[in-house]
N, C-alpha and C positions, 0 to 999 in steps of 0.2 A: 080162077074157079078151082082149078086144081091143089092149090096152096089152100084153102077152106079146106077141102074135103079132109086133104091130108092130117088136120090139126084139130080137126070136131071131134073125135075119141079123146085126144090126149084131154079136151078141153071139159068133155065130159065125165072124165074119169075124176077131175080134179075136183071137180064140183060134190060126184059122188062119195067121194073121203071128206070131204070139209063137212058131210052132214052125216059122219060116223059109218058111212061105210052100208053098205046095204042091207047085215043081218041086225042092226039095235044092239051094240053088245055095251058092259059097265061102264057108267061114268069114271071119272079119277077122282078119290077122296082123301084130305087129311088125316093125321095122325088123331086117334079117339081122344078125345079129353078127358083128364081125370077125375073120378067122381069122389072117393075115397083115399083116404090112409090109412093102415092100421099099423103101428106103432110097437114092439114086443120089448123087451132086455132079460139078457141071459139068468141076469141076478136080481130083480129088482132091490132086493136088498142088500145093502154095503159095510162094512167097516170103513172108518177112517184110514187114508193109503191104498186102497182096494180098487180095481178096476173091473169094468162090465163093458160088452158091447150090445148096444142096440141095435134093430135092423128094422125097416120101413117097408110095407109091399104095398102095392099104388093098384088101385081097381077102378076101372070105367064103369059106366051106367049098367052095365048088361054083368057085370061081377067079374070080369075078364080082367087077369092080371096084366096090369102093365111093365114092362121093362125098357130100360134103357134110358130113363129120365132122369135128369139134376135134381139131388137131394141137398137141402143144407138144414144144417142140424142149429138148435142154441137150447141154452140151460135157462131155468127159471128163478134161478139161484148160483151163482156162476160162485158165490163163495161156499157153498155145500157140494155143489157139483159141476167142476166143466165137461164137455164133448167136444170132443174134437171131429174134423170133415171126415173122419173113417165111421163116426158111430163108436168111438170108444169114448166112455165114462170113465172120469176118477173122481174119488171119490176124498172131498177134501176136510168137511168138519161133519156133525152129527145134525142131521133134519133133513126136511123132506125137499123134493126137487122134482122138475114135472122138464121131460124129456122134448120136445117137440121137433117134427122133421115138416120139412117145406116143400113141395114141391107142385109146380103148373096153379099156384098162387090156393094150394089146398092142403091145410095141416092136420097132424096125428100126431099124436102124444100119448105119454105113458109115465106113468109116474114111481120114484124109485125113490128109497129113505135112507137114511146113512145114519150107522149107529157110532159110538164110540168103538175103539178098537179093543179089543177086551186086555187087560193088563196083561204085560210079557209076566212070569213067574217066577217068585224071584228061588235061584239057584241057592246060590251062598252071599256070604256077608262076611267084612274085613273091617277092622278097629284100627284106626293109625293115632298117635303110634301104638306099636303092639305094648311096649312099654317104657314107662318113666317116673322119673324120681320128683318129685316137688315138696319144699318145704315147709312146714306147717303155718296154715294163713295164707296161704298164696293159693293159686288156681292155674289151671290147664286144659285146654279143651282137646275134646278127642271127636275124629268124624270117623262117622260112618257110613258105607260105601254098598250098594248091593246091586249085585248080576245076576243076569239070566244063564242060563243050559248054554248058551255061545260065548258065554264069557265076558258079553257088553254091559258097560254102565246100566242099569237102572234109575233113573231120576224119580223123583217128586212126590217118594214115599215118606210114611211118615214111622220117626225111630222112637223108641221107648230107650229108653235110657235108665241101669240098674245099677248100684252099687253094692255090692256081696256083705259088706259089711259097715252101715252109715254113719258108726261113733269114731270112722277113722277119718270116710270123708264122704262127703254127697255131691249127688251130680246132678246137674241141670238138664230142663225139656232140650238143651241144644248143646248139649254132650261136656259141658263146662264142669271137670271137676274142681271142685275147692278142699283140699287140705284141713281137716281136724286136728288129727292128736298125730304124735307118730304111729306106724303100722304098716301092712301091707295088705290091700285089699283087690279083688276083681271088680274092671268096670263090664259091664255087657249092653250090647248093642241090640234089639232085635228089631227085625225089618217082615213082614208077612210072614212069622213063622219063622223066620232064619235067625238064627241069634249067632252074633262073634264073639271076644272077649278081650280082656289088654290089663295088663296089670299097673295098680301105682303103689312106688312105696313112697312113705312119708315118712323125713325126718325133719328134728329141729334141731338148734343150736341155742340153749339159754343158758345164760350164765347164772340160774337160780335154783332151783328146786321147793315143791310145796311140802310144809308140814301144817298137821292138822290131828285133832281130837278125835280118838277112835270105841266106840261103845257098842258093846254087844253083851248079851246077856248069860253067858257064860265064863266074862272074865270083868274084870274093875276095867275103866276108864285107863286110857295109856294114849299118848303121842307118836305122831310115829310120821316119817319123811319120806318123799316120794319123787324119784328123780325123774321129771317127765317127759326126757330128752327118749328114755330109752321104753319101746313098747312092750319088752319083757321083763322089767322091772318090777320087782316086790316091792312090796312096802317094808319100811327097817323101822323099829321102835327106839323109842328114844330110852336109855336106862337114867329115869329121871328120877332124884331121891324123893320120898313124901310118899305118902296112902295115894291118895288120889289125885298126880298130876293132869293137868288140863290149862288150856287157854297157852299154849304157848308161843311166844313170838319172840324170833331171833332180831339182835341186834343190827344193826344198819351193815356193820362188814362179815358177817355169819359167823361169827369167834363163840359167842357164845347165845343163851338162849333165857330170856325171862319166863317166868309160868306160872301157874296158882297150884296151890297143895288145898286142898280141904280136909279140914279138924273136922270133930266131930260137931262144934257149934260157931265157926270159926272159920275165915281162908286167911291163909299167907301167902308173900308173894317172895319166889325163891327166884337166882341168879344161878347158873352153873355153864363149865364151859361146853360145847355143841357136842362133844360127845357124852353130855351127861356128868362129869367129872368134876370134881370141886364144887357144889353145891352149896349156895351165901341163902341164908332165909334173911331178906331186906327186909321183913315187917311180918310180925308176927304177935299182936300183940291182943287177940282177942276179939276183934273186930270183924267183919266181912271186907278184905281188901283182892280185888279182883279185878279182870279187863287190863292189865297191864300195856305201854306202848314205852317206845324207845324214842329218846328224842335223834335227830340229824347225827350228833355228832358222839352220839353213845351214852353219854355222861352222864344224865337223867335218866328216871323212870318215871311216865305219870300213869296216874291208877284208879281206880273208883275206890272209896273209901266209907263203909256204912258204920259209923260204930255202933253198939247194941241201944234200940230204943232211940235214934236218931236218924234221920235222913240219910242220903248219901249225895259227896259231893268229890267231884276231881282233886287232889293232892299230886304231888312229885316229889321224887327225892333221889338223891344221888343214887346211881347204879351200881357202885361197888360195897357199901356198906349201907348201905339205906337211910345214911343219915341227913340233915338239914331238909325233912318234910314236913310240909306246908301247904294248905288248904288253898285253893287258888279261887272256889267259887263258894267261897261264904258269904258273899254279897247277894248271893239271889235269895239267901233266908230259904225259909224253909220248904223247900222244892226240893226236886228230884235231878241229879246230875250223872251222866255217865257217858259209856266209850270212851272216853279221850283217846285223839289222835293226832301225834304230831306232827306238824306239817314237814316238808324240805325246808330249807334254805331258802328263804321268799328272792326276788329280786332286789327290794331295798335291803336287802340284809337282816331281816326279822324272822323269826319264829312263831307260829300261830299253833295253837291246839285247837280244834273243833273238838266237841263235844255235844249229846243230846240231851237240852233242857227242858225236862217233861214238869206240868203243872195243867191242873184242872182236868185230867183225863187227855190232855192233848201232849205234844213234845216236840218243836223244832229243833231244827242243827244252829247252833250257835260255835262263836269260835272268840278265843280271845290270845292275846301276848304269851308266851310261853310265863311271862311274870304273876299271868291272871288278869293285866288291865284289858280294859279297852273292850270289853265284853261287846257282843252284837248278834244280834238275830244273823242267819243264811238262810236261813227258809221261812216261810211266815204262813206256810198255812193251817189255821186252828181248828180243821176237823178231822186232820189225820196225826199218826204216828211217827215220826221220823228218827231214826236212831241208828249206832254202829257208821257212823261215818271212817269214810279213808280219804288219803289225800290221793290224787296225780301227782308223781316224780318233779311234774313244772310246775306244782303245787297251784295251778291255773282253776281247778275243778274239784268237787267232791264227788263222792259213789257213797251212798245209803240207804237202809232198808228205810220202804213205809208203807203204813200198816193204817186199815180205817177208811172211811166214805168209799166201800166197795173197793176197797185194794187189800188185796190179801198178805202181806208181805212180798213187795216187788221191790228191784231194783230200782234206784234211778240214780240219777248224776243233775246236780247243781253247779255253777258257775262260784267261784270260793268268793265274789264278791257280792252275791247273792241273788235268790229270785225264788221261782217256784219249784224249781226242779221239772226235769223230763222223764219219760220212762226207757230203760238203758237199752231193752230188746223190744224197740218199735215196730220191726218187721216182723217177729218172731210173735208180737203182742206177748202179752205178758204168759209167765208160766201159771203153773197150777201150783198156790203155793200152800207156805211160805218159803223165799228165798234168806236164807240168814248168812250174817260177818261178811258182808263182801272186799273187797282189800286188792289193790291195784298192783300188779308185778311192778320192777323195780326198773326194767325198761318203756315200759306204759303199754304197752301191746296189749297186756291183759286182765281183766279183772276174775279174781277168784270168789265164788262162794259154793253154800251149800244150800240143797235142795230136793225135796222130793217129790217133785212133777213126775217123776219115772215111775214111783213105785214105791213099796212103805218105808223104804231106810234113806236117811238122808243122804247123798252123796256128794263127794267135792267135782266142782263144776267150772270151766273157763269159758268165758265168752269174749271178742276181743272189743279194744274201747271205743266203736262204732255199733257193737249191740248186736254182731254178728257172728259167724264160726262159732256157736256153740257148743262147748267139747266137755265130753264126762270123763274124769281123768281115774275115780272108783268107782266100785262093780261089784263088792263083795257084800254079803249078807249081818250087816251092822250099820250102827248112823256114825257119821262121820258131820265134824263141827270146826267152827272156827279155823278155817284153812289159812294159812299164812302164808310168803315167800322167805326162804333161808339161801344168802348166796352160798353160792360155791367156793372151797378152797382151793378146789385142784382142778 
């Protein structure tokens, strides 16, 4: 009995705490659940490369902020913008992105845009190389280079590209200069504003030199040669005997020079050596004999020949005295025959003259034996003009003006065993004409004529035998005619 007594407190006390204790005091409660996110960023707006930090505050039912809970962040566009587990943004290409944070299975977001990064500005601009030589007809490309205020590359701008002065050389949208005439000119680069610059000088190396007919209205008609190697070069006249020299064309080795004198009803056709000197009148006989050419090998001369109240038809005659001449297109009756030109040295060993045989208002390039046989069309088309043929050096080609069905006097180049003919400056399309005498340098590289697409005076003009690099070789206030090639002696 005594062991009860003793243990009935203890037993009741136990009882008394197992039902909270005597005074009712608070149950024990969980952590509040979350009701809310709200979502912020420092920037919402970004450039491209740019970083922001977002931050997330979490609110229970009753508005009470919560802290201390697991946040995990993700992007809504992970290629415009990632987040990383701190709540920092970067910011990777241009558009919009929607932020969202996670947490106790309840999201909040916010939404942020990303711009482009606005262009670095460009500092300065550099031309490589600064400078260089290239020789006429040939090309060279030049880059350009532009930096910002730090002195780092700039990429992905776009360059304007200038040449100071175009009748030496021109340059391409991708910095490709190409070679004209000789000279020295600036190229310039400019980038946003920043412009560099770089100099090219152009030379050549010809073994030829052009002469060609010069008229102006202050003095008679006069010849005169023009070394094109050199860009400060004058023009020299020729002291050719006669009133009115013209139409000159130098012999195959440059020794001496054929030309026309005009009478007063009348031309003859005179021989003298290249400096003018010793002057042979080969025909002089009353007639209009004009358009003079040299055959390969010197020895000959063929020539257009009108006599008065007759047609006109190709003749040749020896080059030193004028004698044993003879009619070579008297077979076509009575038509119209001119230019003759004689070929090279063919491969089988023959000699050809082209010439223009006009009839009915129309005129193709025909060509026949240096003897006259063997007569034949080259060109066959009968609604245009076709006249002033030259040969190629590999006597493979012609070059001639043609004129009519909407062609103004253009160039073009035939094949010598015949066809339609093409037009010479395809890229260029044709000039503003008329182009007249065009005549193949003696290397092939280049055809010469004259033209005044530029402006009211004719000028002598090169283009090379692809119909490209077209270069003005005069500039001066008079027409200029019938350009030729005369080699060099020295």
């Amino acid at each position: 009995m005594r062991f009860a007594r003793l243990f009935a407190p203890a037993i009741a006390l136990a009882q008394l705490l197992a039902c909270g204790g005597g005074g009712g005091g608070d149950p024990v409660i969980g952590p509040p659940p979350i009701a809310r996110i709200d979502v912020s960023a420092q920037a919402p707006v970004l450039t491209v490369g740019s970083t922001t930090r977002v931050s997330a505050t979490l609110y229970d039912s009753a508005g009470n902020v919560i802290t201390g809970r697991a946040i995990t962040w993700r992007s809504s566009d992970t290629t415009v913008a990632s987040v990383g587990n701190d709540g920092t943004v970067t910011a990777l290409k241009a558009g919009p992105a929607r932020i969202t944070a996670t947490a106790g299975g309840i999201d909040g977001s916010t939404d942020i845009t990303v711009n482009d990064a606005p262009p670095a500005a460009v500092d300065r601009v550099t031309v490589s190389p600064s400078t260089r030589t290239l020789e006429e007809g040939t090309s060279g490309t030049y880059t350009a280079t532009a930096y910002d205020a730090q002195d780092k590359v700039i990429t992905g701008r776009g360059v304007t590209w200038t040449v100071q002065d175009p009748s030496v050389a021109v340059v391409a949208a991708n910095g490709e200069v190409t070679a004209l005439r000789p000279g020295m000119t600036i190229v310039s680069a400019r980038i946003d504003g920043r412009t560099a610059t770089a100099t090219v000088r152009i030379e050549a190396n010809y073994a030829f030199e052009l002469i060609y007919g010069r008229y102006d209205s202050s003095s008679d008609p006069a010849v005169y040669a023009l070394d094109i190697r050199d860009p400060a070069a004058v023009a020299r006249p020729f002291n050719l005997a006669g009133r009115v020299p013209q139409q000159a064309v130098p012999s195959p080795d440059g020794l001496r020079v054929a030309y026309v004198v005009l009478n007063l009803y009348s031309s003859a056709i005179y021989v003298a050596d290249r400096d003018g000197r010793n002057p042979v009148a080969l025909i002089d006989d009353g007639s209009l004999n004009d358009q003079p050419d040299w055959s390969p090998d010197g020895a000959s001369i063929a020539f257009r020949r009108r006599p008065i109240g007759g047609g006109t038809d190709i003749w040749v005659m020896n080059s030193t005295d004028g004698g044993n001449a003879r009619n070579l297109t008297a077979g076509h009756g009575p038509t119209n025959q001119g230019w003759p030109a004689f070929s090279p040295v063919l491969p089988d060993g023959s000699v050809r003259i082209a010439y223009s045989h006009a009839e009915n208002g129309a005129a193709q390039i025909w060509s026949m034996r240096a003897d006259g046989s063997d007569r034949r069309p080259v060109t066959t088309s009968p609604a245009v003009y076709d006249d002033q043929p030259g040969w190629s050096p590999d006597g493979s080609r012609l070059v001639f003006q043609r004129s009519g069905d909407a062609i103004f006097g253009d160039i073009y180049v035939v094949d010598a065993t015949g066809g339609s003919g093409r037009l010479l400056m395809q890229l260029a399309g044709p000039l503003a004409g008329p182009q007249v005498s065009p005549t193949w340098s003696p290397d092939g590289r280049l055809v010469a004529f004259a033209s005044r697409h530029e402006g009211s005076y004719y000028q002598v003009y090169t283009v090379w035998f692809d119909g490209t690099r077209l270069a003005r070789r005069t500039s001066d206030s008079a027409d200029h005619d019938f350009p030729r090639w005369m080699m060099l002696t020295s």
